[in-house]
C-alpha positions as CSV (number, residue, x, y, z in Angstrom):
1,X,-77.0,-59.3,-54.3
2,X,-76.5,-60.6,-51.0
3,X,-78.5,-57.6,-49.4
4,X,-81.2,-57.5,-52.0
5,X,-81.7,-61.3,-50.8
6,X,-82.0,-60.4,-47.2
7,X,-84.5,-57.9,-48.2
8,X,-86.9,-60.0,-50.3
9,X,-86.6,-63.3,-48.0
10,X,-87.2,-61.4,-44.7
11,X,-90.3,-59.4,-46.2
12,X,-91.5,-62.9,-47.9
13,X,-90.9,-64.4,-44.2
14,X,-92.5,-61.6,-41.9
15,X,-95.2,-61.7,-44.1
16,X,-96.1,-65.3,-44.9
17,X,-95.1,-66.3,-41.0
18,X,-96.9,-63.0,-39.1
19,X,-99.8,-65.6,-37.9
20,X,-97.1,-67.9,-36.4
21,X,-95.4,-64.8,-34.8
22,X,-98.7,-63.7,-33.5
23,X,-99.2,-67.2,-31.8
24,X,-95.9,-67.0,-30.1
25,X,-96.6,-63.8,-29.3
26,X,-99.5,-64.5,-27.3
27,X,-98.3,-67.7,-25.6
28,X,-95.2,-65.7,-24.6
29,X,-97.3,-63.3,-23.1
30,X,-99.8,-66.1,-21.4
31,X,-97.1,-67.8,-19.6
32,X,-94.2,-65.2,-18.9
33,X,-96.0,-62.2,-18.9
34,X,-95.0,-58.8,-20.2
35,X,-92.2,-57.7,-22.3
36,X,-92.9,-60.9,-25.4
37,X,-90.0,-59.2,-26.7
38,X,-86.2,-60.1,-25.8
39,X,-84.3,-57.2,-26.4
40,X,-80.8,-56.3,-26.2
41,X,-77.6,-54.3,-27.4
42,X,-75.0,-56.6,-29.7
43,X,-72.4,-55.6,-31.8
44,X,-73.4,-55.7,-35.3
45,X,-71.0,-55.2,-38.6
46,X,-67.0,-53.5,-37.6
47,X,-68.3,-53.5,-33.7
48,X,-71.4,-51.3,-34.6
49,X,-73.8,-51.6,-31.3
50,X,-78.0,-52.3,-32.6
51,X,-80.7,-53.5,-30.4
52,X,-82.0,-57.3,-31.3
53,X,-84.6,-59.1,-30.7
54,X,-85.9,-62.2,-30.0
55,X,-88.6,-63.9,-28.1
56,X,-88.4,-63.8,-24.4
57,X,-88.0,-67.3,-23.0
58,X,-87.3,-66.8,-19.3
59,X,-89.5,-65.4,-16.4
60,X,-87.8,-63.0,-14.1
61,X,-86.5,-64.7,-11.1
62,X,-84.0,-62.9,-8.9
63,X,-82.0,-64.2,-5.6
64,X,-82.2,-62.0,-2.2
65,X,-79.6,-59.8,-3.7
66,X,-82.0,-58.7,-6.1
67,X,-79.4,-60.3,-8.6
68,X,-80.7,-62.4,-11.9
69,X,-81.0,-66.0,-10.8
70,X,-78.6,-68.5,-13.6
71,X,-79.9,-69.1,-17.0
72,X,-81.0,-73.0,-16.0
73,X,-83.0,-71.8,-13.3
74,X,-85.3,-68.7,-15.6
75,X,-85.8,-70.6,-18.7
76,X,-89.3,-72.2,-18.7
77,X,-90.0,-75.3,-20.3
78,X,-91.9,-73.2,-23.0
79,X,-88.7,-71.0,-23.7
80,X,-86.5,-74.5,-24.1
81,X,-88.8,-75.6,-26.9
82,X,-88.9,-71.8,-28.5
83,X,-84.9,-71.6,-28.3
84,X,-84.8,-76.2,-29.3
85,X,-87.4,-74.9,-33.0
86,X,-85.3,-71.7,-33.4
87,X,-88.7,-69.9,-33.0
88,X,-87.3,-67.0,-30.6
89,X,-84.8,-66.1,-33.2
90,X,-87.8,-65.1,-35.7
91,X,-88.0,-61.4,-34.8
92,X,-84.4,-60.9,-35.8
93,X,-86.5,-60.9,-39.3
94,X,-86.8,-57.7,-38.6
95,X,-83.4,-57.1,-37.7
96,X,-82.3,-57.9,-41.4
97,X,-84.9,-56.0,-43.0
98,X,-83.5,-52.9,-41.3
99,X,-79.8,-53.7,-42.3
100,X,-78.8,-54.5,-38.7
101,X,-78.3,-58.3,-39.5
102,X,-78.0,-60.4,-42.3
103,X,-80.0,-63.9,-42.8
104,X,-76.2,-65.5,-42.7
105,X,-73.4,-64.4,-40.8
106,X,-71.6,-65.1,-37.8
107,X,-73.9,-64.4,-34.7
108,X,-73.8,-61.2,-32.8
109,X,-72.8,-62.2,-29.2
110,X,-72.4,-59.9,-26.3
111,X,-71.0,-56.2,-26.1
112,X,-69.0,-57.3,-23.2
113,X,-66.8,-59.8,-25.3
114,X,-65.2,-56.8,-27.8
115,X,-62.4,-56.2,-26.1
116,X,-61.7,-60.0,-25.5
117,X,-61.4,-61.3,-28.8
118,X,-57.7,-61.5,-30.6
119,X,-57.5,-59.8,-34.1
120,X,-58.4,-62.7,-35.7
121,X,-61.4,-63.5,-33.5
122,X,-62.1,-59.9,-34.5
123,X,-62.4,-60.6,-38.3
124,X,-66.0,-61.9,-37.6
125,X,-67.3,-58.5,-37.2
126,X,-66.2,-57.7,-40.6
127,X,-69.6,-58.4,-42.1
128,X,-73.1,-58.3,-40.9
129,X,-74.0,-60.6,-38.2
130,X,-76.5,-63.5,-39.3
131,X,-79.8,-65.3,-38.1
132,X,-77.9,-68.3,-38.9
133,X,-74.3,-68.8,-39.8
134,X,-71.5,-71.3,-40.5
135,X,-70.8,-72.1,-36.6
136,X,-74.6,-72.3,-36.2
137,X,-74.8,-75.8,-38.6
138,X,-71.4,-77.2,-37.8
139,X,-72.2,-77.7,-33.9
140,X,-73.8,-74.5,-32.8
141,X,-73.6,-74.1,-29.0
142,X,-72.1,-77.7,-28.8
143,X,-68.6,-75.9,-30.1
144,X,-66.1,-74.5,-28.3
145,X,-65.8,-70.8,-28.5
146,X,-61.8,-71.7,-30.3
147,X,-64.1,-73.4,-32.9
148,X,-67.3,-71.1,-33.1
149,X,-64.8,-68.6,-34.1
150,X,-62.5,-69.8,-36.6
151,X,-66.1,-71.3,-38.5
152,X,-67.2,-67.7,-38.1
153,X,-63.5,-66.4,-39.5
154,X,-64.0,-69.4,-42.4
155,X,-67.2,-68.1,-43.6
156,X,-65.3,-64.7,-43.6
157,X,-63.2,-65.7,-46.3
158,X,-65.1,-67.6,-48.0
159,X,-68.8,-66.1,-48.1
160,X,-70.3,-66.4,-51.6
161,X,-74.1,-66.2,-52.4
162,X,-73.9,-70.2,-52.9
163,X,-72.4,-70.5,-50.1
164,X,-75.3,-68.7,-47.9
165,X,-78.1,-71.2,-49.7
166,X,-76.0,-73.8,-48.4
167,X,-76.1,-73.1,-44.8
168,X,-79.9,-71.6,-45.5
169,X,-80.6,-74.9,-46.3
170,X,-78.9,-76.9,-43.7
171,X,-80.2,-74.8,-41.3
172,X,-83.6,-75.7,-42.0
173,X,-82.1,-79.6,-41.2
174,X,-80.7,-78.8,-38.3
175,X,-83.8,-77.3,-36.6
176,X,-86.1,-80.3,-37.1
177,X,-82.8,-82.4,-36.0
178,X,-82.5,-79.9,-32.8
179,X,-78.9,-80.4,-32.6
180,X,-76.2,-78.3,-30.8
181,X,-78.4,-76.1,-28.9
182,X,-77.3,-76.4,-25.4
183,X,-73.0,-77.2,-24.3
184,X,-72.6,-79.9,-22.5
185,X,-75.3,-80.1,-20.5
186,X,-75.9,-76.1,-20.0
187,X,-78.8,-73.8,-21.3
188,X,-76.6,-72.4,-23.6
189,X,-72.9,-71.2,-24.3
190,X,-71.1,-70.3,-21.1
191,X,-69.5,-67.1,-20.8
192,X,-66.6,-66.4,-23.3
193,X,-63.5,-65.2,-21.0
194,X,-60.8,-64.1,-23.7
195,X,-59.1,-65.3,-26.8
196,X,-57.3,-68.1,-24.9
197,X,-60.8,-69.4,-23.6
198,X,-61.9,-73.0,-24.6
């Protein structure tokens, strides 16, 4: 049931919002140039590796080291207000339509942090990663990485179809209320360094 809903609600969504994409589309392309897409390698359901996307929201910026410049200094004021609406997370649409992601779940984070996580930490990857998810409307990036994952390990155990509607709905809440998106004072999460990281 679960999956049958991901279906129909991403189609419905793709479909009834495909002008709105299209407008973000171009303004990503006016003002940060070419790829519009964000697109990266994240480890989807039992550690499974897919490719997400997103909309871009920073420019390319490197130091004299030809290294990435930090997070606060790429994204543009354009890619705070996509990331503050939730509007760069819209492709991932996609994402659940081709079984990679689900519309609820725990978030997929990096490859990198796989071998960091403690068995429990681990339990989140027993189900498809989500556009939105438990962590995402009790505090989102204003959590600690302790408390993102024990929400995500909650939801775990507890997932139910109700359950999903609920944090459907109070996602839609927290968007307009553009709360926990950045922690404490950073563009986003900082780096998650092992199980005993806080």
């Amino acid at each position: 049931m679960k999956r049958g809903m991901d279906i129909l609600v991403a189609l419905v969504a793709l479909i009834l919002l495909s002008p709105l994409l299209l407008v973000v589309a171009l303004v990503v392309r006016r003002t940060l140039g070419a790829p519009v897409l964000f697109r990266q390698m994240r480890p989807g359901r039992h550690g499974r590796p897919f490719q997400m996307i997103k909309f871009r929201t920073m420019r390319d910026a490197e130091d004299a080291q030809g290294r990435p410049l930090p997070d606060a200094q790429r994204l543009t004021p354009f890619g705070e207000t996509l990331r503050a609406t939730s509007l760069d997370e819209l492709p991932e649409l996609w994402n659940v339509l081709k079984g990679d992601m689900s519309l609820v779940g725990p978030r997929p984070l990096l490859m990198d942090y796989l071998p960091l996580y403690d068995a429990e930490q681990f339990r989140r990857h027993e189900v498809r990663p989500g556009v939105t998810g438990w962590a995402q409307v009790n505090g989102r990036n204003a959590l600690s990485w302790e408390e993102k994952f024990a929400l995500d390990v909650w939801y775990v155990d507890h997932r139910s179809l109700w359950l999903d509607l609920k944090i459907l709905a109070m996602t839609v809440a927290k968007v307009f209320a553009r709360e926990g998106i950045a922690h404490d004072g950073e563009v986003a999460m900082p780096r998650f360094q092992g199980a005993r990281d806080d």
